[in-house]
C-alpha positions, 0 to 999 in steps of 0.5 A, spaced: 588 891 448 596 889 448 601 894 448 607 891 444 614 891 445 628 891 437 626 893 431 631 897 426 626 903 426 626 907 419 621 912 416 619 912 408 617 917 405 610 916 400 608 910 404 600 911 403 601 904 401 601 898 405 605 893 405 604 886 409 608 878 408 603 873 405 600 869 410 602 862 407 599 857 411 596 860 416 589 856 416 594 851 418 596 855 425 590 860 426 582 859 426 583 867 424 582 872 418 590 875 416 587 881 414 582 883 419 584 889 422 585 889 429 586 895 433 592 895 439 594 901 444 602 902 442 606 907 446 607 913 443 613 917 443 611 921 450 610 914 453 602 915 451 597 910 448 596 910 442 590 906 437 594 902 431 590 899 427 593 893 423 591 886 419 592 880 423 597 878 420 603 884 422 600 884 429 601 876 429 608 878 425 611 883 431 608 877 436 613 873 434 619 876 433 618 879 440 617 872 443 623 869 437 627 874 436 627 878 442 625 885 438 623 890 442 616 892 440 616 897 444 622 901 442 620 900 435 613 903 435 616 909 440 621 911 434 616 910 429 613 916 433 617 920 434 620 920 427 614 921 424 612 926 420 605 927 415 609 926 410 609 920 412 602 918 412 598 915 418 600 912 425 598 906 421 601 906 415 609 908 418 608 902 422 605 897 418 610 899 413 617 898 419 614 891 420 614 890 413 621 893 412 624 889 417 620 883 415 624 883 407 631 885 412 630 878 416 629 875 409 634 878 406 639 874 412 636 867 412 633 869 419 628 864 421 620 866 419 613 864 423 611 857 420 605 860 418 608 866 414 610 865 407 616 867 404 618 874 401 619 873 393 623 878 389 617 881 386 616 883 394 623 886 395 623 889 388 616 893 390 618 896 396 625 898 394 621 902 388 616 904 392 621 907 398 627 908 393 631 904 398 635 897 398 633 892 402 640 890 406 640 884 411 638 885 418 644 885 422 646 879 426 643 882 432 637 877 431 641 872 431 
């Protein structure tokens, strides 16, 4: 198992509903099923392993923008952890939902994106910010 590693961490209330980006052209990168789920060990907010179960695609997402982006994947997974509470759904659905999140923030400010992801559209961010009752703001140009 991997344990990842700066995302902006932000927990949304009602996300019982996964969000994940559309895999584009992913055959043309990977011989893999995007939405087979895969299970990583992730540090926990008291340094312990933790199971998170997420699509192939979101792990493959946060592997980039570690490698690409410099995020601290680590960092992000322990603040989820620690500001999540049950209201908030499971492990897997605040974390999916941070990745989600920060993917649509990096849309929204023209940063780059994995080759093999597509493009969010409108409908995307017009469906979480309903959902969660946020505005999805430009990722600052900390990735930059």
């Amino acid at each position: 198992m991997v344990v990842e590693k700066k995302y902006k961490a932000m927990i949304f209330r009602r996300n019982m509903r996964q969000y994940e980006m559309a895999s584009g052209n992913w055959h043309d990168y990977f011989d893999e099923d995007p939405e087979e789920e895969i299970g990583r060990y992730v540090k926990g907010f008291s340094e312990e392993d933790l199971l998170v179960v997420l699509p192939r695609i979101s792990w493959a997402y946060a592997d980039w923008m570690e490698k690409e982006l410099k995020a601290d994947m680590v960092g992000l997974f322990m603040t989820v952890d620690t500001l999540r509470t049950p209201d908030h759904g499971t492990r897997t659905n605040a974390f999916q939902n941070v990745i989600y999140k920060n993917y649509l923030e990096c849309e929204k400010a023209g940063l780059p994106r994995p080759p093999w992801c597509a493009p969010a559209t409108q409908e995307d961010f017009d469906q979480f910010e309903a959902e969660f009752s946020i505005k999805i703001e430009p990722i600052t140009s900390k990735y930059s």
